[in-house]
Structure formats: C-alpha cells, structure tokens
C-alpha positions as CSV (number, residue, x, y, z in Angstrom):
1,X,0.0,0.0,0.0
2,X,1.4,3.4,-1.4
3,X,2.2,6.1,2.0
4,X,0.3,8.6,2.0
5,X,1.1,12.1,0.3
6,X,2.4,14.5,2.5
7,X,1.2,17.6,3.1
8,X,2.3,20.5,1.1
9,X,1.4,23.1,3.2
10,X,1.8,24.3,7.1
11,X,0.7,27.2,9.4
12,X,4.0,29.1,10.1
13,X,5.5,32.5,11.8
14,X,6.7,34.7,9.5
15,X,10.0,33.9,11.7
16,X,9.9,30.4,11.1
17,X,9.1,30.8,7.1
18,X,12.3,32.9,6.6
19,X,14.4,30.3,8.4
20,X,12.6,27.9,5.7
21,X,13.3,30.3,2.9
22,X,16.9,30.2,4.1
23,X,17.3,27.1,4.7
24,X,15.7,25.9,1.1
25,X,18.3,28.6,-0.4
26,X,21.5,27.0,1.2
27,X,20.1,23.2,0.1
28,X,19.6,24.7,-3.3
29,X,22.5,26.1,-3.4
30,X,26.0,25.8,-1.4
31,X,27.3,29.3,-2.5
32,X,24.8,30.9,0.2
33,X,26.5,31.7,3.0
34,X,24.9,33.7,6.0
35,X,26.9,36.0,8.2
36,X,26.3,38.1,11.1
37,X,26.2,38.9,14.8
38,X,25.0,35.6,17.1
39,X,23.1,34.3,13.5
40,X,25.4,30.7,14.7
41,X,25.4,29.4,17.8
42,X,22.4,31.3,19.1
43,X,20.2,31.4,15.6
44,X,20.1,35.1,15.5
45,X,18.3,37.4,18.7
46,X,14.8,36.6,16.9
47,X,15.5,33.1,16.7
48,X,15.2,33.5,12.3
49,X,18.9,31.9,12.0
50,X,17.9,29.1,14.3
51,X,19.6,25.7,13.5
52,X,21.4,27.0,10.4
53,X,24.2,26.2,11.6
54,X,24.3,22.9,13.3
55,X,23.0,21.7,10.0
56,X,25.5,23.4,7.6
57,X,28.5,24.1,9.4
58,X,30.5,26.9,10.9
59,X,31.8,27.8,7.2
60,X,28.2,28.3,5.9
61,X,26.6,30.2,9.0
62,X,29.1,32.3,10.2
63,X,28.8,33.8,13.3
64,X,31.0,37.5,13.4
65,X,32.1,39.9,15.2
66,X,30.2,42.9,16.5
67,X,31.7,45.1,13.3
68,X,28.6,45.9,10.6
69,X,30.8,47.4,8.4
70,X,33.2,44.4,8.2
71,X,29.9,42.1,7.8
72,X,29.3,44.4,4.9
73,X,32.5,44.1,3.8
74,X,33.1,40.8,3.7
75,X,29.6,39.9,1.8
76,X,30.7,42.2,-0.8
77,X,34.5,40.1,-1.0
78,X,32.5,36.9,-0.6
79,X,30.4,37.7,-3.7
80,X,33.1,39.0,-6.1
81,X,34.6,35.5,-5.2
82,X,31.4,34.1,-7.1
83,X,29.1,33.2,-3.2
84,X,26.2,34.7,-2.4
85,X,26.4,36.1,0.8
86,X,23.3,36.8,3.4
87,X,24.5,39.3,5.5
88,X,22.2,40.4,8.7
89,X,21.8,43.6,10.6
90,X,20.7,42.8,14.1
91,X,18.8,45.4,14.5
92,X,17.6,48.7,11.9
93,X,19.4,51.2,13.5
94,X,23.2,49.1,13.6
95,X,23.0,49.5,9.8
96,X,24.5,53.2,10.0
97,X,29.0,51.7,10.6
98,X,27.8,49.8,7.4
99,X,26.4,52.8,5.3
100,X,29.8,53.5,3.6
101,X,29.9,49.8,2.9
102,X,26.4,49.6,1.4
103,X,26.3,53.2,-0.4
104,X,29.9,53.6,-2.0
105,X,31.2,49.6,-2.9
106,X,27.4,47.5,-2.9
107,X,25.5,50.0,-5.0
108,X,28.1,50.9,-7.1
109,X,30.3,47.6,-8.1
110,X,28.2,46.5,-11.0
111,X,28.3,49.9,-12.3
112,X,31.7,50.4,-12.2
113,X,32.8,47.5,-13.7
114,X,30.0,48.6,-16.8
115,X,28.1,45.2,-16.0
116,X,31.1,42.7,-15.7
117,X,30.9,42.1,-12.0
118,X,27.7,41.8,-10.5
119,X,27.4,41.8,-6.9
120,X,25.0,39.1,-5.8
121,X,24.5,39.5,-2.0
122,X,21.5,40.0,0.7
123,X,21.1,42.3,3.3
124,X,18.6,41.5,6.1
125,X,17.5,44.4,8.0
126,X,14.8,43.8,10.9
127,X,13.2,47.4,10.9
128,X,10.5,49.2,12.4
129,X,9.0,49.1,15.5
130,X,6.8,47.7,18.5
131,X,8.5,45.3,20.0
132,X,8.7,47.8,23.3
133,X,12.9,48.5,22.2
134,X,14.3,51.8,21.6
135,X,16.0,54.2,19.1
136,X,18.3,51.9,17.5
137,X,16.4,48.8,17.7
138,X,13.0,50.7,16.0
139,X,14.2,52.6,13.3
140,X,12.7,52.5,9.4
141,X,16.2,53.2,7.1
142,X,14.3,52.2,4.1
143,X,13.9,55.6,2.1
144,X,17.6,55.9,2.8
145,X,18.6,52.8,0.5
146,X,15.5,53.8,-1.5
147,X,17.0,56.6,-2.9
148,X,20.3,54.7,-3.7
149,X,21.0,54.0,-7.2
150,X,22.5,50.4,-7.7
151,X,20.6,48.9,-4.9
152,X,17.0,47.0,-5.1
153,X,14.5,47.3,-1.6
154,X,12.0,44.9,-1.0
155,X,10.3,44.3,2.0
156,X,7.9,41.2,3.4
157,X,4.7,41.6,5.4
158,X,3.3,37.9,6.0
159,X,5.0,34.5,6.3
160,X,4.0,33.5,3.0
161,X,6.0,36.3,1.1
162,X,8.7,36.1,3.9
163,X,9.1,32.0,2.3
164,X,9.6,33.2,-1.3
165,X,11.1,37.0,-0.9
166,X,14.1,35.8,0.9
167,X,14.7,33.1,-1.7
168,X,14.1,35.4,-5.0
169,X,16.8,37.6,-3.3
170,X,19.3,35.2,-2.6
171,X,18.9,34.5,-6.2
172,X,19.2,37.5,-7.9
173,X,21.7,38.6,-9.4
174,X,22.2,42.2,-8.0
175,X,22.2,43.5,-4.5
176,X,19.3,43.4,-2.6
177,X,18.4,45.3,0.7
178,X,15.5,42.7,2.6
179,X,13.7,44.8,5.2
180,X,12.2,41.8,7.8
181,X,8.8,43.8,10.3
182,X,10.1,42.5,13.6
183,X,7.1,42.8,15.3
184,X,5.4,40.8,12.8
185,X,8.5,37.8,13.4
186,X,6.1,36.1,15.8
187,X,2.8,37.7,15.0
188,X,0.5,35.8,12.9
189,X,0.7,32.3,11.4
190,X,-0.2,31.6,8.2
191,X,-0.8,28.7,5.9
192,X,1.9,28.3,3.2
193,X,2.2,26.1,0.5
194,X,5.7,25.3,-0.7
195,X,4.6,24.1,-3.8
196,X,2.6,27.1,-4.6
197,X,3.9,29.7,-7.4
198,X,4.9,32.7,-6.0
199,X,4.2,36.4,-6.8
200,X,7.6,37.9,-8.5
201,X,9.8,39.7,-6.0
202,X,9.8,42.9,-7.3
203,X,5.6,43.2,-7.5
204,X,2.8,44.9,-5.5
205,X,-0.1,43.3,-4.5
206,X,-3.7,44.1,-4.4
207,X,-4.8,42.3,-1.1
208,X,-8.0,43.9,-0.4
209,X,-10.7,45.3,-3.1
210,X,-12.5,48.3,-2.3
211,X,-14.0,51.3,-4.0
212,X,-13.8,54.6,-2.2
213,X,-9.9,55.0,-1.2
214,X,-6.8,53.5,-2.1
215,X,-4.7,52.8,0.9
216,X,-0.7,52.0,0.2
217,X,1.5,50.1,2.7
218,X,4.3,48.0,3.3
219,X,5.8,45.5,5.7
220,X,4.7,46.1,9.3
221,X,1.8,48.9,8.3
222,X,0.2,46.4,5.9
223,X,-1.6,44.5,9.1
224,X,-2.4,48.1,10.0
225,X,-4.4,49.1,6.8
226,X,-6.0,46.0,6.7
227,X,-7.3,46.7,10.4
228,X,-8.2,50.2,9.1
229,X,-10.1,48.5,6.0
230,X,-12.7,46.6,8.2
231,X,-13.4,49.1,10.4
232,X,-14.2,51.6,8.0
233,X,-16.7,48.7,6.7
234,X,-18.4,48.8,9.4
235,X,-19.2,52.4,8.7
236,X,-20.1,51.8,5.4
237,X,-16.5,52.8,3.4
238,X,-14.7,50.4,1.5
239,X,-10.7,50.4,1.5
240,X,-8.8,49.4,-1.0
241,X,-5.3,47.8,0.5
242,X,-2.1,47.7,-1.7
243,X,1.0,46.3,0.0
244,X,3.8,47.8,-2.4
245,X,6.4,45.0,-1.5
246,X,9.0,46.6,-3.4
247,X,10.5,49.9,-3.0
248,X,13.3,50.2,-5.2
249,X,12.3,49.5,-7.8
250,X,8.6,51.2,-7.0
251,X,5.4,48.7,-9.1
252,X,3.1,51.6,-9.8
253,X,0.9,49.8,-12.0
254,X,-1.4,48.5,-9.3
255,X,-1.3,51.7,-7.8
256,X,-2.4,53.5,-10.5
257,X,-5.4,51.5,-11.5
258,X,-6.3,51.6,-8.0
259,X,-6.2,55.3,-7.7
260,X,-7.9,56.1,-10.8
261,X,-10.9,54.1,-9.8
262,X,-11.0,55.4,-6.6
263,X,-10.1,59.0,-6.3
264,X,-8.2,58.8,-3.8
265,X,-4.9,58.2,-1.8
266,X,-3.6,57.4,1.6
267,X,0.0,56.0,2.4
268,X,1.0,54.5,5.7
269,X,4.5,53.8,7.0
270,X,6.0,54.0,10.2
271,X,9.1,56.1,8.8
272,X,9.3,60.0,9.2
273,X,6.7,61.7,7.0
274,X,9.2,64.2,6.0
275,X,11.2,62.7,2.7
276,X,9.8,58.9,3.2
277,X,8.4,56.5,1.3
278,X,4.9,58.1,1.0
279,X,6.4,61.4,-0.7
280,X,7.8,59.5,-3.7
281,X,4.1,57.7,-3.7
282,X,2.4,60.9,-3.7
283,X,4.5,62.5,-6.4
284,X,4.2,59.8,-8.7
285,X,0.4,59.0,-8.2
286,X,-0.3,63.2,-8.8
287,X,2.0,62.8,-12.0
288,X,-0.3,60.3,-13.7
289,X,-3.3,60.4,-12.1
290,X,-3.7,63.8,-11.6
291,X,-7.3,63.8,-13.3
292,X,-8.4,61.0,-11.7
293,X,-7.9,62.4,-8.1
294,X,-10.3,63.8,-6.2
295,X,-8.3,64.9,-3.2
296,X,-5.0,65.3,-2.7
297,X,-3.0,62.1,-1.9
298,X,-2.3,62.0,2.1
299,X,0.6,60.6,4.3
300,X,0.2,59.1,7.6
301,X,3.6,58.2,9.4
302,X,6.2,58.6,12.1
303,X,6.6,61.5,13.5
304,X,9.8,63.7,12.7
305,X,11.6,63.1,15.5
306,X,14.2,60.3,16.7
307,X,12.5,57.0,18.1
308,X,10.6,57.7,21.4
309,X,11.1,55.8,24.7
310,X,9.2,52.8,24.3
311,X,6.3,53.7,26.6
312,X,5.4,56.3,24.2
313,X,6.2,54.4,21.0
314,X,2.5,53.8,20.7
315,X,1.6,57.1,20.1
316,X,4.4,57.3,17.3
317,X,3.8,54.7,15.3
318,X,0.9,55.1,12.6
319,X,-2.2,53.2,14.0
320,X,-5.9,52.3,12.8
321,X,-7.2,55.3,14.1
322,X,-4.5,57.8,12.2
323,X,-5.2,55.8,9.4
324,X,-9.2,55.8,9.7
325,X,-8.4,59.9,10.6
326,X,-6.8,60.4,7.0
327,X,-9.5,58.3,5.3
328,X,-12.1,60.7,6.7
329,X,-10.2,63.5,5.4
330,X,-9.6,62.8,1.8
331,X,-13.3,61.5,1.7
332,X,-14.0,65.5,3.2
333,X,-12.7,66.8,0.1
C-alpha cells in the first residue's frame, strides 16, 4: 500500500518561514553563505537563523564579530569571489557603521565594472517598530537605500511572502536590501504552501478590493491598513489595501489603476513623513493620475523626531485610528 502524500502546506510564523526560505536557499545552493552577529550558535536574537548552523556548518553560518561594516565588507568580498552572501543587521538602526559599505562599494560595483561584475548579496534588515525597544532597535532606514541607485529594496509583510522574498533575493543577481517587520516575526501564522507559485519579487499586490480609497502600505503597516479597511466597513466605506512589497524599484501599476478608480490616496509607514516612502508615492500618483484624483494624496507616518522611549512608541507609530483619521479627510474633500 502506497504512503500517504504529504502535506504541502503548514501554518508558520513569518519567523519560522524565513528560516525555511533560508534554509531551502542553502540546500539549493551551497554558494549561500549567511553572516552576522549571534546568527550561529544562538540562531540570531529573533531566533530567524535558528539551527542553520548545526546543520550546515561553521563555514556556511558564520557567526562575526560585532563590526557591521566588516559584515558588509566581507559579503561584498564573498560575492566578487562568485558566493552569495546573506548578511544580517541585528537590528535597523546598527546598519549606520555599514552605510559606507552599502552606499559607495554594494551599490556601485556592477556599475563600475559597466556590467562585468555583479554583486549578488542580501542584506537582512529587521526594521521598524513595536517590539517595546528603543532608538536603535526601532528605526525604518528604508527611504535611505530607497533613494540609492544600484541597490533593489523589497520588504515582506506575512510569512507566505517572507518564504519566497528571501529566496528570490538570494537569487538574484544584483544586491538586494531585505527589510524583515520585527514585530510581525512572531505575529501571525499563516498557511503556506511550498509548492505554490509565488508572486515575482519585485511586485505589489492588491490584497483587499474596495472602492472609495486606495490605501498603500508595506511591511509592518500592511496589518495596519487592513485593520483600518474593516473598520471603515463597518461604517459603510470600502478600503482598498495595496501592499507595495517593493520599494526600489517602485510597481506603480497596481497603484495607478487603484487610484484612478478610486479618487483617492492614503499612504501609511511607520518612517518619518518628511522625505519617506509616501512622498515619492504621492508624487508619482499626482504625476499620472492627476485627473483622476479627487483629493489630494495623504501621508500618515512617524513623527519627525528620533525613536521615542518605548512607553510612548504607541503614540508614534501610525495606527488604525490615524489611518481611519486620513481616510475621513480625503473623503472630506
């Protein structure tokens, strides 16, 4: 009697589903080397690295000093001698002794070698906030690497695209910054299916249809709109959710058949206002859609100062009700 088929799919953290995405990268593949502080030993301080290395070795998982810039530095030697490192930030705001590293040699190697010597290497970032940690440990970098040329941002919101994301990456053949919610590490489970095809890596996503306003997220802020979307059912407006997933490059064309149908714009992330993602968003939804818009397209986000205590970081972070507050404003117009 044949065994039974085993089942293809599983409830997972989006913790646990990027130590499955890593771990299917390194059995596909035995350039993939990951590097970083405690990732070895101790399977990284949120646990994502966790048995990496008892099953591939000290060579493959390598646990480093506390240096980010000679992490950096090292991924970008490791992949010119034909590996593809993953590199990890512990934390969003440790990324800074690495910036020279990521801005002057990552972004600019494949350029300055007209093509010949691509640079295929991951950077994992944990970033934003919520986990009750201060500046330094809650910080959102992302329009930073954003705005550099040379390097591609993507960032995860759910287990399912933390699976594939983290794969796509490894695979690619230019740099890619990987920005990891941590407060979603532990979150919510949800069911994945490894057999499943996924979404390309550098694609938006409609994941909730609705008619009066188009609502634009990414990583951690993408559980927020959703929140945001059905309460304002229950008051009889319907929310349209895009998470962007990409940030560098930017998929507009979701966004822009969203926005023409509905009028109207909000975009939530827990960065600064000033400068972040949701000014590049705005600016590019008035430049084509400019007709189609019936109010002017509205930011909600952090507030421009550095990361607040951590008894107070509620009341910086972008929530339902600052969300729901800019909804009923654009619908005022």
């Amino acid at each position: 009697m044949a065994a039974p088929e085993a089942n293809a799919t599983q409830k997972v953290t989006l913790a646990k589903a990027l130590n499955m995405g890593l771990r299917q990268a390194m059995e596909d593949d035995p350039k993939v080397l990951l590097m970083g502080e405690d990732v070895g030993k101790l399977g990284g301080v949120f646990r994502i690295t966790d048995g990496l290395q008892k099953d591939f070795g000290e060579d493959r998982v390598i646990d480093s000093p506390l240096a980010e810039s000679g992490i950096v530095g090292t991924g970008i030697g490791m992949a010119l001698r034909g590996y593809r490192p993953v590199v990890e930030i512990q934390f969003d705001g440790f990324v800074y002794p690495a910036y020279d590293q990521i801005v002057c040699q990552v972004a600019k190697m494949c350029f300055r070698s007209q093509g010949k010597t691509p640079l295929p290497m991951v950077i994992r970032i944990p970033f934003g906030g919520g986990i009750g940690a201060v500046e330094h440990h809650s910080e959102s970098p992302e329009a930073q690497f954003a705005h550099t040329p040379g390097l591609k941002v993507v960032a995860c919101s759910n287990p399912v695209d933390g699976y594939w994301m983290i794969q796509q990456a490894i695979a690619h053949p230019d740099p890619v910054i990987f920005l990891e919610p941590k407060r979603q590490y532990h979150a919510d489970k949800a069911e994945l299916d490894e057999t499943a095809t996924p979404d390309p890596l550098f694609s938006s996503r409609l994941v909730r249809q609705g008619g009066d306003v188009t609502v634009l997220a990414y990583g951690p802020t993408v559980k927020t709109a959703l929140k945001a979307a059905e309460a304002a059912s229950n008051e009889g407006t319907s929310l349209e959710v895009i998470d962007l997933r990409t940030l560098s490059p930017l998929d507009m064309g979701k966004v822009y058949e969203s926005v023409r149908k509905t009028g109207r714009a909000v975009v939530t992330h827990e960065a600064h206002v000033n400068l972040g993602m949701g000014s590049e968003l705005a600016s590019r939804i008035t430049e084509e859609c400019f007709y189609s818009l019936e109010a002017p397209v509205l930011r909600v986000g952090g507030f421009d100062t550095p990361y607040p205590p951590s008894r107070i970081e509620e009341d910086f972070l972008p929530d339902l009700d600052r969300v729901l507050d800019a909804v009923d404003r654009t619908l005022t117009f």
